[in-house]
C-alpha positions in Angstrom: 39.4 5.0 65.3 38.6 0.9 65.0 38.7 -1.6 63.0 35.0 -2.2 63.1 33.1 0.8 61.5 29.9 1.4 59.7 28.4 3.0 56.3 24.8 3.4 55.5 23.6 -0.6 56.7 26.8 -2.7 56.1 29.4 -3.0 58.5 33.5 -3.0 57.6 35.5 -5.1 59.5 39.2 -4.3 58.8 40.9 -6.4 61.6 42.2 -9.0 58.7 43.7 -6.7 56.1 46.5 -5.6 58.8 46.3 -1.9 58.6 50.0 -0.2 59.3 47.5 2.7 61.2 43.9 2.7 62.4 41.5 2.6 59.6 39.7 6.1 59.3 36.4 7.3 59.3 37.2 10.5 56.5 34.1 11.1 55.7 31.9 11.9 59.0 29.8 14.6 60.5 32.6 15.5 63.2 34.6 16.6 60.6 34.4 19.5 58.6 35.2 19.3 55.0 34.5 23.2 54.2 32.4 22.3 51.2 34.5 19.9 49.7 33.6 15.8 49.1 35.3 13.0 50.6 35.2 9.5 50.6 33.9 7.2 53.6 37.4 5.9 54.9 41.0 5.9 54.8 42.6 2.7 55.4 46.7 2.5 55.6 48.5 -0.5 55.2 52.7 -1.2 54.4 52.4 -1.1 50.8 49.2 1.0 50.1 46.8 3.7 50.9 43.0 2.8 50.0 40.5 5.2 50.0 37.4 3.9 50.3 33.9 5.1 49.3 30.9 2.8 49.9 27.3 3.3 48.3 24.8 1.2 49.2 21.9 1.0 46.8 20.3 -2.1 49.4 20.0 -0.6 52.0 16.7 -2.2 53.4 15.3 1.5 54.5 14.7 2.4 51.4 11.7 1.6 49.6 11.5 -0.3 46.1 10.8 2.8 44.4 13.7 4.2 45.7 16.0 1.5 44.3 14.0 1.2 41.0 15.8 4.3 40.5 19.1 4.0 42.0 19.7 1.0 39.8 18.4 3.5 36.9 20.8 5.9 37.9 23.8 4.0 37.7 22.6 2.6 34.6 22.1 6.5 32.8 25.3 7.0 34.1 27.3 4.5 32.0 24.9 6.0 28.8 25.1 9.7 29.6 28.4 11.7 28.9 27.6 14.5 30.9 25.9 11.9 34.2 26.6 13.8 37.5 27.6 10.4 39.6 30.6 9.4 38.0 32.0 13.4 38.3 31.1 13.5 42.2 32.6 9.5 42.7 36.4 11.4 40.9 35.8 14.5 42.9 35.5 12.3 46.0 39.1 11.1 45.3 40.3 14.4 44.1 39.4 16.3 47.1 40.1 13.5 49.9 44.1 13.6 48.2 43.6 17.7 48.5 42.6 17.2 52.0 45.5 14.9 52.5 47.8 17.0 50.9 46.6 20.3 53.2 46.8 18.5 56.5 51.0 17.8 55.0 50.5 13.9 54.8 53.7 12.6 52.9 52.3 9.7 50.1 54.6 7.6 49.1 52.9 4.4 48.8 50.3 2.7 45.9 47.0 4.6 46.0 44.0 2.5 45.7 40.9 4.2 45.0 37.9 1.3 45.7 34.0 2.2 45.4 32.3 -0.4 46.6 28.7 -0.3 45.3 26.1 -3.0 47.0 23.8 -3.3 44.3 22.6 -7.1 42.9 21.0 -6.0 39.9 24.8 -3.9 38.7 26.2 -6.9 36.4 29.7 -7.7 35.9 30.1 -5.8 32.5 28.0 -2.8 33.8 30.1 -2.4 36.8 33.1 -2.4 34.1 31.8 0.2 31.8 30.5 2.3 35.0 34.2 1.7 35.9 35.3 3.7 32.8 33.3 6.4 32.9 34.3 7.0 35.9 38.3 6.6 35.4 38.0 9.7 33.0 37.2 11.6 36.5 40.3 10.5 38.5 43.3 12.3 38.8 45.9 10.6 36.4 49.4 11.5 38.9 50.4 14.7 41.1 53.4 16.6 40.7 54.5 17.7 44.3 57.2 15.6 45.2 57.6 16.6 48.1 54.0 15.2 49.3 53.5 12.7 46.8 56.7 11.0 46.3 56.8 7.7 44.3 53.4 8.4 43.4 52.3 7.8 39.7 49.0 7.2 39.7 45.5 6.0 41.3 44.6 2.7 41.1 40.9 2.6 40.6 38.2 -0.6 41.0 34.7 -0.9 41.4 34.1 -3.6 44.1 31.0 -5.8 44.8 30.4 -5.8 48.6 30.6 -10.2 48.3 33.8 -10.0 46.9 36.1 -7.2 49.4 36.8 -9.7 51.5 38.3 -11.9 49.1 40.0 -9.6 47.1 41.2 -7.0 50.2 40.8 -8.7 53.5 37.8 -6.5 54.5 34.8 -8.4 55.9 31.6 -6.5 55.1 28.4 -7.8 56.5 24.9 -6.4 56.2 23.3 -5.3 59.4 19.5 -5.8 59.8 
């Protein structure tokens, strides 16, 4: 674990948001998920738990067709009630807690639930209303007290990659 990790083609430096624990990579190929989603990584500090899933839609491997229709896609899902990305972004965060829960991880600090998606073309107000949509797929609170103790609810926000640094701490560059 480090505080320097990377997603797709941007790199997450998390050496300035203090972390109580090493920031996790959740989502990897060493680890088995048996089936179920999970988001990219787990950062811990005093006051919070973030789970953090990134989707790059710039990524410069991928041709301009390719993010013609990204950008589409995230568009049709802010129109279409039955749009398949904003169900798997709230099973990402329903299954990571599940996992959590399963391994016996005790949460009893503010959950905080950031997709960060690196797209220029996403406006401010789209980014909102993709924001709602995908609230409706986001567990509301959990009942075990036991595990989840002063836990009410998830804390949800669609980030731009420019802005995580000033609104979190985390530095996220491109790599070429």
């Amino acid at each position: 674990m480090s505080s320097l990790l990377i997603e797709d083609n941007l790199q997450f430096d998390f050496s300035e948001c203090k972390p109580c624990k090493p920031v996790e990579k959740f989502d990897s190929d060493e680890k088995s998920t048996y089936g179920m989603m999970a988001v990219d990584f787990v950062a811990e500090t005093a006051d919070s738990l973030y789970f953090i899933e990134v989707k790059d839609f710039q990524h410069p491997k991928a041709t301009s067709e390719r993010r013609k229709n990204d950008f589409k896609m995230l568009i049709a899902s802010i129109e279409d009630k039955d749009a398949i990305f904003p169900l798997q972004m709230g099973q990402k965060i329903k299954d990571s807690l599940l996992r959590a829960y399963a391994q016996g991880e005790k949460i009893n600090k503010d959950v905080i639930y950031l997709l960060l998606i690196n797209c220029d073309k996403l406006a401010e107000k789209e980014r909102g209303l993709l924001a709602t949509k995908i609230s409706g797929h986001i567990p509301t609170g959990l009942n075990d007290n036991r595990r989840f103790s002063n836990f009410s609810n998830i804390r949800f926000e669609i980030v731009d990659a420019r802005k995580i640094k000033s609104c979190y701490g985390i530095n996220c560059t491109a790599m070429q």
